[in-house]
N, C-alpha and C positions, 0 to 999 in steps of 0.2 A: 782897588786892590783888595785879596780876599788878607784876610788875617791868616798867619801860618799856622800849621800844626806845629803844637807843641809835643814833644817826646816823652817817654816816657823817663829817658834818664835827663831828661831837664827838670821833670815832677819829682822825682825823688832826687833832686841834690839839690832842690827848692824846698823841698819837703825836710830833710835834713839839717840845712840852714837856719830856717826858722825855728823847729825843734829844740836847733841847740842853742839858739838866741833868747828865745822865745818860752820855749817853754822844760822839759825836764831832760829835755838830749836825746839826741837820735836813739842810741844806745836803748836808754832806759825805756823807748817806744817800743824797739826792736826786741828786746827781751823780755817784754809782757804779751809778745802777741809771739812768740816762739815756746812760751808756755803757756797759750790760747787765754793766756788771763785778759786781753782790751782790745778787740779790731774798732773798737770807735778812735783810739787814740790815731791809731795809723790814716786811718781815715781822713778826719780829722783836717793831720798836717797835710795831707796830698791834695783835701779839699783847697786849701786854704792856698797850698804852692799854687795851684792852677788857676785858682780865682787872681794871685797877683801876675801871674805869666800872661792872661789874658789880660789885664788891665795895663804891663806895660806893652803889650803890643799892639793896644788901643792907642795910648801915647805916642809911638813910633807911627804908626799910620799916620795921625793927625797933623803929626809935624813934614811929614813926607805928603800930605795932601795939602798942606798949607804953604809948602816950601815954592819960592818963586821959580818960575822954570826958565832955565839958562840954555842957551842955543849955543853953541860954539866957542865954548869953552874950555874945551879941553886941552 
């Protein structure tokens, strides 16, 4: 099984999250790069949303390639 595509609005409300957990809040990203003052911040979080999106759908795979296969049970 391939890995899915991730969306764009899964990257920024992953990108967000972490932001506001993490580091100075979405907010405060959004309104230095709407006065062109830091596209590395923006950057940044959406790197970082995507590198976790990819990692947990590494996880989900593996437990679905691992998972014992059941015949007639439904």
């Amino acid at each position: 099984m391939a890995a899915r595509n991730v969306t764009e609005e899964e990257i920024t409300a992953r990108a967000q999250k972490l932001a506001d957990e993490q580091g100075p809040g979405w907010e405060a990203v959004l309104a230095a790069e709407r006065v062109g003052k830091d596209t590395a911040a923006l950057r940044y979080w959406r790197q970082l949303a995507v590198k976790e999106l990819e990692a947990e759908d590494v996880t989900v795979l593996e437990v679905e390639a691992d998972a014992p296969k059941t015949i007639g049970l439904e």
